[in-house]
C-alpha positions in Angstrom: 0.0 0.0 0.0 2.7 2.2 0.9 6.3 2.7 0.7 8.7 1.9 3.3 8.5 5.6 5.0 5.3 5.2 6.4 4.3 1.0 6.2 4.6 0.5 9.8 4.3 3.8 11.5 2.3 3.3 14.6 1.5 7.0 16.0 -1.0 7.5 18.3 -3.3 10.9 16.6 -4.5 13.3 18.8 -7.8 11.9 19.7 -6.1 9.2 21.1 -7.9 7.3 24.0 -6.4 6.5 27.7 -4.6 2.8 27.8 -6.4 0.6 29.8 -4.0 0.1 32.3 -3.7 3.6 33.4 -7.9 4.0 33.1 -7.1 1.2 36.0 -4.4 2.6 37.6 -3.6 -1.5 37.0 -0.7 -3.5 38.8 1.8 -3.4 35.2 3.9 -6.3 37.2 1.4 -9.0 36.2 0.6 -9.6 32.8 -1.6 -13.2 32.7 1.6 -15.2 32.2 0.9 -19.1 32.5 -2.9 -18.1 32.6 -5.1 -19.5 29.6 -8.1 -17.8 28.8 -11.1 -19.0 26.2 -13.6 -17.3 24.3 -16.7 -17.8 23.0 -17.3 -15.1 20.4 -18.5 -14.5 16.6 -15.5 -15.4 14.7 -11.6 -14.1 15.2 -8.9 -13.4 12.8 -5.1 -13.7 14.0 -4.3 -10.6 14.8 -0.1 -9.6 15.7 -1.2 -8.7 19.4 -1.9 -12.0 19.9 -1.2 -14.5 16.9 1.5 -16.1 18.9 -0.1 -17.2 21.8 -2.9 -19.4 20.6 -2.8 -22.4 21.9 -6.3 -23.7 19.9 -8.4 -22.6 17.8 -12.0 -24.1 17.7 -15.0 -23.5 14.9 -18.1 -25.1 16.8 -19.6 -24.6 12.7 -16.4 -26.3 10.9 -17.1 -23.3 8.6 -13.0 -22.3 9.5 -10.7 -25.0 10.1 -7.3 -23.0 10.4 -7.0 -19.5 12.0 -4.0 -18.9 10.1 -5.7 -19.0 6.3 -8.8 -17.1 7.2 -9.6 -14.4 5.2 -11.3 -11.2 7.3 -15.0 -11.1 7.9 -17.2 -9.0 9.2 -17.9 -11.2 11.8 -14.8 -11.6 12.6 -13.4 -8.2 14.3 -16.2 -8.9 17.0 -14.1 -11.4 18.6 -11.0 -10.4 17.2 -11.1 -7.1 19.5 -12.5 -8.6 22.6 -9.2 -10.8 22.9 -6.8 -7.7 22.1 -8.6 -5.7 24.5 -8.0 -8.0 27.5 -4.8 -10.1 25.9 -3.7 -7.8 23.3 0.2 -6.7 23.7 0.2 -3.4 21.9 2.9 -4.7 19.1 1.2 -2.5 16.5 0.5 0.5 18.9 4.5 0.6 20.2 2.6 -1.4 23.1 0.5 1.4 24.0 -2.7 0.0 23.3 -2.3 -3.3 25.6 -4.3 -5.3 27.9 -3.5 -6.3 31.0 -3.6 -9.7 30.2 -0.5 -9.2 27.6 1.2 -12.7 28.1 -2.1 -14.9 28.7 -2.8 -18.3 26.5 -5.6 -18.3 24.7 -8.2 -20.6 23.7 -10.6 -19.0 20.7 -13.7 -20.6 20.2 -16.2 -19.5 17.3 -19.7 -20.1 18.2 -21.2 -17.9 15.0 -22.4 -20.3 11.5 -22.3 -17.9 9.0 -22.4 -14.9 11.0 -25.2 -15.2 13.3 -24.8 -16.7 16.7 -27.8 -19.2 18.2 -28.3 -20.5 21.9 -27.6 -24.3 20.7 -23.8 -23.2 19.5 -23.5 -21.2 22.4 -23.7 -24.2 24.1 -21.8 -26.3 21.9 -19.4 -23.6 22.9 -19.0 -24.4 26.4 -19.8 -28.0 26.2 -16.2 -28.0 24.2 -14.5 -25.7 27.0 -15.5 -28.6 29.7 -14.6 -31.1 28.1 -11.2 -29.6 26.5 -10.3 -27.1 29.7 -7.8 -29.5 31.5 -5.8 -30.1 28.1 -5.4 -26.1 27.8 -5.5 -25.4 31.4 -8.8 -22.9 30.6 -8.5 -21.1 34.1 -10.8 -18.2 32.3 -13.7 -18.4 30.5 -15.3 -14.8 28.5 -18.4 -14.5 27.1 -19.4 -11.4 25.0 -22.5 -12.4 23.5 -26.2 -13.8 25.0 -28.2 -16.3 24.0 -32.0 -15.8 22.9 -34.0 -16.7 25.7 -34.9 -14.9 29.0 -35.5 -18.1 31.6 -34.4 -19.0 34.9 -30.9 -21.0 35.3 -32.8 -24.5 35.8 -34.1 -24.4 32.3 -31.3 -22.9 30.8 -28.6 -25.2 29.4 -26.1 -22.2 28.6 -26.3 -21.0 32.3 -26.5 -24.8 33.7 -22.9 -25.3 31.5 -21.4 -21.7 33.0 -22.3 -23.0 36.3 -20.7 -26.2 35.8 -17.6 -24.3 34.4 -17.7 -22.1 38.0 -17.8 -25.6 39.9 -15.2 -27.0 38.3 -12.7 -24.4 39.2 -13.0 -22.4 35.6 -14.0 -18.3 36.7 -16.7 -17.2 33.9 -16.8 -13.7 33.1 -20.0 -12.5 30.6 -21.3 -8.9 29.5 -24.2 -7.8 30.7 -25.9 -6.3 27.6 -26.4 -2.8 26.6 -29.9 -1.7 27.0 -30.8 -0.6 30.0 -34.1 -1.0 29.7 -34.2 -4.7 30.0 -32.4 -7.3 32.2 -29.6 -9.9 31.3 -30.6 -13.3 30.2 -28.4 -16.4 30.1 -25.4 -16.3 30.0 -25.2 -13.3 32.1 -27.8 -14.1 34.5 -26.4 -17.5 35.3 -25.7 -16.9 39.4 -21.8 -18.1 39.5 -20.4 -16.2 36.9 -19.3 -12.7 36.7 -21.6 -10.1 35.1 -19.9 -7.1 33.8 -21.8 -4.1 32.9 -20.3 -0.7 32.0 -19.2 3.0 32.5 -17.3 5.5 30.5 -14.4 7.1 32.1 -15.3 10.2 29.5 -11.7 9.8 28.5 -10.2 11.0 31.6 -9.0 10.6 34.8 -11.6 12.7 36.8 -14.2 10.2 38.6 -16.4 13.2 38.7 -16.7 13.4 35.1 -17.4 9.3 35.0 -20.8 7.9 34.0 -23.0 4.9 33.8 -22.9 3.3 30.5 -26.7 2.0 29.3 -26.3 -1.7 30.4 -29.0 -4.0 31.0 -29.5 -4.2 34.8 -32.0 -5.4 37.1 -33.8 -8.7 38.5 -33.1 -11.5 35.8 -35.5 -14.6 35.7 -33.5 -16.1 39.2 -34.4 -13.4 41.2 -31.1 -12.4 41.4 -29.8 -8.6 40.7 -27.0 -8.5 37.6 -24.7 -7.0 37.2 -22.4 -7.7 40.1 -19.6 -5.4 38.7 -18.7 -2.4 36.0 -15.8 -2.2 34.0 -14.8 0.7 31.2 -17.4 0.2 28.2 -16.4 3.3 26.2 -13.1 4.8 24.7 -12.0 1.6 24.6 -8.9 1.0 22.2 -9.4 -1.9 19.9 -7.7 -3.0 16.7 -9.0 -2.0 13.3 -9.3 -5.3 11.5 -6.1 -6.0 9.3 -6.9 -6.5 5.4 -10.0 -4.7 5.4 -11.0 -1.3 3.5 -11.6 0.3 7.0 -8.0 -0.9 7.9 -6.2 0.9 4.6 -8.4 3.8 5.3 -7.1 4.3 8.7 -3.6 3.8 7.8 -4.0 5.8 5.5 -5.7 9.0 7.2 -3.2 8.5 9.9 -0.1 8.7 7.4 -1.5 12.2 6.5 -2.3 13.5 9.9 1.5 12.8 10.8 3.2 13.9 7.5 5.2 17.4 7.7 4.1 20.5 6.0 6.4 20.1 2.9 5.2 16.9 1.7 1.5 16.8 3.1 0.3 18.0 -0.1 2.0 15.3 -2.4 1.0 12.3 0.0 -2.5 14.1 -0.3 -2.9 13.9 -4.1 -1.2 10.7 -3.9 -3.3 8.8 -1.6 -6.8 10.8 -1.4 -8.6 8.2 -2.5 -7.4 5.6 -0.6 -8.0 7.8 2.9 -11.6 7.8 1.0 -11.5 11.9 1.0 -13.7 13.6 -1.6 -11.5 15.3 -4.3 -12.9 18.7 -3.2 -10.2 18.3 -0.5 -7.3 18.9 -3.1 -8.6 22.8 -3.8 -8.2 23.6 0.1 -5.8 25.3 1.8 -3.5 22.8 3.5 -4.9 24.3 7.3 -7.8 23.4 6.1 -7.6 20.0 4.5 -5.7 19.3 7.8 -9.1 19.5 9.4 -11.2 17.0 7.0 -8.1 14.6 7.5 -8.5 14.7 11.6 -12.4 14.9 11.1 -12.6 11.8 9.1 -10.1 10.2 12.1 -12.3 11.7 14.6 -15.6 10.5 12.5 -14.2 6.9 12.3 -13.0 6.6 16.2 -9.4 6.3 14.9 -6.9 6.5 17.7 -3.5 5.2 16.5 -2.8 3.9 13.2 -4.7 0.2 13.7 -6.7 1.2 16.6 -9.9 2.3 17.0 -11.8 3.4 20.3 -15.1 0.8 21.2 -18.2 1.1 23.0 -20.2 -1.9 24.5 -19.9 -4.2 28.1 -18.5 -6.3 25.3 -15.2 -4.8 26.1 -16.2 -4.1 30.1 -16.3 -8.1 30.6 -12.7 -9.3 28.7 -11.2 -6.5 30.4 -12.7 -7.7 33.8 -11.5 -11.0 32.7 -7.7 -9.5 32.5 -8.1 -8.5 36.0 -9.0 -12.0 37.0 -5.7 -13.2 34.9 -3.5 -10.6 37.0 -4.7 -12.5 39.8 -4.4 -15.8 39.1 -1.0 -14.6 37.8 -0.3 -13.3 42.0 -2.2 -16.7 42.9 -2.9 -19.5 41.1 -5.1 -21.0 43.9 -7.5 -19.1 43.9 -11.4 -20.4 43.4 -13.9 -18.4 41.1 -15.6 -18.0 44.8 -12.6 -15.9 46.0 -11.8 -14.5 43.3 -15.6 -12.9 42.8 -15.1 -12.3 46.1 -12.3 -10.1 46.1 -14.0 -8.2 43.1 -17.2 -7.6 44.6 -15.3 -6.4 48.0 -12.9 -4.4 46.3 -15.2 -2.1 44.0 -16.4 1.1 44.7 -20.0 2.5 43.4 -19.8 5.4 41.1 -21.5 8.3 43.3 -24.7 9.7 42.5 -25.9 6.7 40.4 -28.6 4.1 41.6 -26.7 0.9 42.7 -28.9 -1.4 41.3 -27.6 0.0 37.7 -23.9 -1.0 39.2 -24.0 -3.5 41.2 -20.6 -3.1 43.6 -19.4 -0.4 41.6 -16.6 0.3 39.6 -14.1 -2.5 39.7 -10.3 -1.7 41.3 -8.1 -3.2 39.4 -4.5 -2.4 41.5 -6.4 -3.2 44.8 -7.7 -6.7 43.7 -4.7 -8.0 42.9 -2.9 -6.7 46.1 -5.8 -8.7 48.0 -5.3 -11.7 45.7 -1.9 -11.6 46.7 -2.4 -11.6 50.7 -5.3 -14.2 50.2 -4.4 -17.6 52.3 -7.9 -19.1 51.6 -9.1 -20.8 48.9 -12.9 -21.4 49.3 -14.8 -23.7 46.7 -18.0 -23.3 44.7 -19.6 -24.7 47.8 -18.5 -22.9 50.8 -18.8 -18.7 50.1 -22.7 -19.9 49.3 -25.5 -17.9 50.0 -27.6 -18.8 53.8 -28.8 -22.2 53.4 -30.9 -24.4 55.6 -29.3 -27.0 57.6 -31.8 -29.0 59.8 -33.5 -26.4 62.2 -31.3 -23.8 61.5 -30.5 -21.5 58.7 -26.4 -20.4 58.4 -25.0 -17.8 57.3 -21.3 -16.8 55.6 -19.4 -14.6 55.2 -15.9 -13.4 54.2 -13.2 -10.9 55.5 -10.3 -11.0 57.2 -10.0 -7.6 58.3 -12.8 -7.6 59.9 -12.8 -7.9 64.0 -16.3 -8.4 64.5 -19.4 -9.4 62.1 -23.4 -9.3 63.3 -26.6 -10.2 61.3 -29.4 -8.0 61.6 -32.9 -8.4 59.7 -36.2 -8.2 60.2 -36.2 -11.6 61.9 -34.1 -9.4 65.3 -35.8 -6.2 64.1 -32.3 -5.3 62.9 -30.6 -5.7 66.1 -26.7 -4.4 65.0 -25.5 -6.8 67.9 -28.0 -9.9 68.9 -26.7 -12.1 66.1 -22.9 -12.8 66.3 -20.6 -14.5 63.8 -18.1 -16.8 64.6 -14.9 -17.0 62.7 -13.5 -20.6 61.8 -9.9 -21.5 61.3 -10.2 -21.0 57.6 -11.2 -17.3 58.4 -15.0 -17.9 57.1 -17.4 -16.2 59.2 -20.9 -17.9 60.2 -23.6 -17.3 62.1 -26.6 -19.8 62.5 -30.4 -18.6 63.1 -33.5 -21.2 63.9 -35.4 -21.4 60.9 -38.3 -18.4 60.9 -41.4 -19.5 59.3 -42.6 -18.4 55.9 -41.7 -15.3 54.6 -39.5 -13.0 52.5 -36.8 -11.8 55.1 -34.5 -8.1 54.2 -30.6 -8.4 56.3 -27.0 -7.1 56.2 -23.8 -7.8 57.5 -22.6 -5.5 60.2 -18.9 -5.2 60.2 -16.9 -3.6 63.3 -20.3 -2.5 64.8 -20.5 0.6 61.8 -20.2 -0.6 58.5 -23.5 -2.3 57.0 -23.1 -4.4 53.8 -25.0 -6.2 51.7 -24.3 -10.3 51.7 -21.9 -10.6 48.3 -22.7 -13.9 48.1 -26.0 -13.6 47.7 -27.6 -12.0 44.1 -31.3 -12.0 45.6 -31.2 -8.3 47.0 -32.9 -4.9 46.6 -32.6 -1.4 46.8 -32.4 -0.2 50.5 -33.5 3.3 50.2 -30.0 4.6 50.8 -27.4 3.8 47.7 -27.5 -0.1 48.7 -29.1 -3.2 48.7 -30.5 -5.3 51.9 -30.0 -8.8 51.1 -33.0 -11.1 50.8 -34.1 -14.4 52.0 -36.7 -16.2 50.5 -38.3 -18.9 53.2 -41.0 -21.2 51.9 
């Protein structure tokens, strides 16, 4: 396309976005290395950020058999930037543009048959992952995409495969959706894995400036309220998909944008038509045609050469899924369970936005990872667990080791901050154990240090308390 002076320039233009990392103020010591992390997504092409660590490629269709000889599809850059934006390394940004996952494995698997993506390959999907995730040591599963129906986990086979996943050690991260005027269905309401709805950072740094990206949100068919975390879902960099008309385009643009005064007009009548400028531009004053060149970057969310900026919880859930590769980089022990713990206690809810739209809030990417890397417990999928009857009683958990004291109150003590007690076990697991009350919907919260009331993380049934939080629920029948 071009000649040697500009072929592999890789300049960032002005409207370039904020690198992930330092949106996350992220932990740059961990990078995902020994971690493997699958996909399920529309199709992917083998892109330089991450062509080299593949470890398998899968087409649940058989429409693609090799990675390497697949010509670029539409449906392809779907996928394709949802890896780069958690496992990317930056190699054609300089390694601006990287995730934080940046020396993770991966595992691709295409779930779309000529483009479109339905429930029954979704879960062929994960059906594959389960049966394949000991071979590649799948410690990550991410899921951008939903399936087509909005039912409850016991007759969804998607969300019964998720939860499986979970059980068996494998931490599932999904999007949410992006309307928020509905719900998430399966996978993203399945109760184990981790729903990741968004917020734009507005391209800066000031929290104040930060808002709530339109994710879906709410009560799913479970009773339980998703999402349980947000993640950045705008201003996102992403790769512009190699070998495609949008790809020369952006190169091309870019070349101009960065070329000095004295040739800027040769390059211009040289390549116009490949930027896709209108000839009209060749009759302006070079000021001028300066300004269409950095409109059309602006118009087509260039940010570097082959980068793009994104929009979608798409990108919010890989990126989460980078955070949970950091960890398991600090700590390869740790259980989903954890590891969604640490997330959910680590976040921090955008101010002066309802929580039900956030969940915990905005997650912290530097902070989880120093907890993941003072964590000496390593619960399973069947010990952080919501309350649960057990004969005559009902028990409750809960997690923290900082804490020095934990109470239950609820409208079964008239929320009493200091009747119900928690005992700490060895394993630093906190329970408490109530007699079974009779019928009835029950509100509670953990009270920490005799001040601090939270919400039970392990439990999704919940609703809004009236004061920027939840009050756990308990359903008795």
């Amino acid at each position: 396309m071009f000649d040697e002076r500009h072929a592999h320039a890789h300049t960032q233009n002005r409207s370039a976005v904020i690198p992930t990392a330092e949106k996350l103020n992220a932990n740059l010591r961990f990078t995902g290395k020994y971690v493997t992390i699958a996909f399920l997504d529309s199709g992917f092409y083998p892109h330089p950020d991450f062509a080299d660590r593949i470890l398998k490629f899968h087409d649940i269709s058989g429409e693609e058999k090799f990675l390497e000889s697949i010509k670029p599809k539409g449906y392809h850059w779907h996928g394709t930037q949802t890896v780069t934006a958690c496992a990317g390394n930056g190699s054609l940004s300089d390694g601006t543009y990287k995730g934080l996952a940046s020396e993770a494995k991966l595992v691709l698997v295409k779930v779309s048959e000529k483009g479109s993506i339905s429930e029954k390959n979704i879960e062929k999907g994960l059906q594959w992952v389960l049966k394949n995730r000991e071979q590649y040591n799948i410690r990550i599963v991410n899921m951008s995409l939903g399936g087509d129906l909005d039912v409850a986990t016991n007759e969804s086979k998607i969300n019964q495969l998720a939860e499986e996943l979970v059980r068996l050690g494998v931490v599932v991260t999904v999007a949410a959706g992006n309307t928020d005027e509905s719900h998430s269905i399966p996978p993203a309401s399945a109760p184990s894995v981790i729903t990741v709805g968004g917020y734009s950072d507005e391209n800066n740094f000031d929290a104040e400036n930060h808002e709530l990206y339109h994710s879906n949100f709410g009560t799913t068919a479970d009773g339980l309220i998703k999402p349980e975390i947000i993640a950045p879902a705008m201003f996102v960099a992403a790769p512009i998909l190699p070998e495609t008309e949008d790809y020369e385009i952006a190169e091309t643009l870019s070349m101009l944008s960065n070329a000095p005064d004295y040739s800027f007009r040769l390059l211009l009548q040289e390549y116009r038509e490949q930027a896709g400028l209108s000839s009209d531009i060749l009759s302006m004053e070079a000021d001028a045609a300066r300004k269409i060149v950095e409109s059309a970057l602006h118009r087509r969310k260039v940010i570097a050469t082959h980068y793009q900026h994104v929009d979608g919880t798409s990108f919010a859930a890989p990126i989460t899924a980078s955070l949970v590769a950091q960890m398991l980089e600090a700590d390869s022990n740790l259980t989903p369970a954890i590891i969604k713990n640490i997330l959910i206690s680590t976040a921090s809810r955008l101010a002066n936005f309802p929580a039900i739209r956030q969940g915990f809030g905005i997650l912290n990417a530097r902070l989880a990872v120093e907890e993941a890397l003072k964590e000496i417990h390593y619960f399973d999928h069947e010990t952080l667990t919501p309350p649960r009857i057990e004969g005559e009683k009902i028990v409750f958990y809960y997690h923290d080791d900082n804490a020095k004291s934990v109470h239950l109150a609820g409208d079964f003590n008239n929320w009493s901050s200091s009747e119900n007690q928690f005992f700490k076990n060895g394993d630093g697991l906190w329970h408490a154990e109530i007699p079974n009350p009779p019928s009835g919907k029950y509100r509670y919260k953990f009270v920490l240090d005799g001040a601090i009331w939270k919400e039970d993380a392990s439990n999704g049934m919940k609703e809004e308390d009236g004061f920027d939080g939840f009050n756990s629920i308990l359903q008795i029948s």
